[in-house]
C-alpha positions as CSV (number, residue, x, y, z in Angstrom):
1,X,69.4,113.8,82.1
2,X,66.9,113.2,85.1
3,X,66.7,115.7,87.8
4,X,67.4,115.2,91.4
5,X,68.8,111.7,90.7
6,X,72.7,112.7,90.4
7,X,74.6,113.3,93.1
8,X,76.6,116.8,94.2
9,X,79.7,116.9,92.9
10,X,81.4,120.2,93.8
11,X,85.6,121.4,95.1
12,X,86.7,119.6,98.0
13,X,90.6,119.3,99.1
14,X,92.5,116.4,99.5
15,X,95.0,116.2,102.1
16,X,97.8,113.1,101.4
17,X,100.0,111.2,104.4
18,X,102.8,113.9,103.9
19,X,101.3,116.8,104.4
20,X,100.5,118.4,101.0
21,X,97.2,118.9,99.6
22,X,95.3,119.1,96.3
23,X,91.7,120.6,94.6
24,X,89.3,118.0,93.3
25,X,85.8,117.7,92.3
26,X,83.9,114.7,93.9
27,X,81.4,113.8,95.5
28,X,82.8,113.0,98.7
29,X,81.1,115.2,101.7
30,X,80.5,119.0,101.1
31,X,82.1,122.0,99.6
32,X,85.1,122.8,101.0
33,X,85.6,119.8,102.8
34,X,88.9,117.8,103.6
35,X,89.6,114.3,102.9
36,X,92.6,113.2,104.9
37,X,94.0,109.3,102.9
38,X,95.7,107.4,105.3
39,X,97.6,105.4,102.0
40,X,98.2,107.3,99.1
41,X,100.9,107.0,96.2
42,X,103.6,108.8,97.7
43,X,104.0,106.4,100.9
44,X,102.6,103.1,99.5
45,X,105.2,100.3,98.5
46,X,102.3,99.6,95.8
47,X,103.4,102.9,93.8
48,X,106.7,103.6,95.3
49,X,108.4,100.0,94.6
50,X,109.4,99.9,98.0
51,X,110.7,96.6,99.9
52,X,107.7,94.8,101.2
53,X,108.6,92.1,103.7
54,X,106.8,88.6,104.2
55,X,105.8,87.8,107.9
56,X,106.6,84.4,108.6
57,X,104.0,83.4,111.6
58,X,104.4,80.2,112.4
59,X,107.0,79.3,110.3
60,X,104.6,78.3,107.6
61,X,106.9,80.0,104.7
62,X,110.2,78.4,106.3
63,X,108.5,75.2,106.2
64,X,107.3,75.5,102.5
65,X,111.0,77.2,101.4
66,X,112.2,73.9,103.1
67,X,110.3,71.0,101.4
68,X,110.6,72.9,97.8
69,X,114.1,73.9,98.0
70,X,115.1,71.8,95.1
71,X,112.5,72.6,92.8
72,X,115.0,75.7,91.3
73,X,113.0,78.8,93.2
């Protein structure tokens, strides 16, 4: 392995939306440092199978439910 060509990876903590916090290596920053996620697994509907809910601006998705309401979906 080359020297000087690999990043630091070293402890830094990571802080999720609800509060609690974690140890990892990375590479993110320097020792000691916090990374604070703004989405993580224990809020997004991603991981959590939560509800998501389709904006209908302009009535675009009306309109299509409209013209294909037949079609059996």
């Amino acid at each position: 392995m080359k020297k000087d060509i690999h990043p630091d990876y070293h402890m830094i903590t990571v802080k999720l939306t609800d509060g609690s916090t974690y140890q990892t290596r990375s590479t993110y920053g320097k020792e000691g440092d916090v990374l604070a996620l703004d989405i993580d697994p224990s809020a997004h509907p991603a991981w959590t199978g939560g509800n998501s809910r389709l904006m209908d601006t302009g009535g675009r998705v009306s309109k299509f439910k409209k013209k294909y309401e037949g079609l059996g979906f």
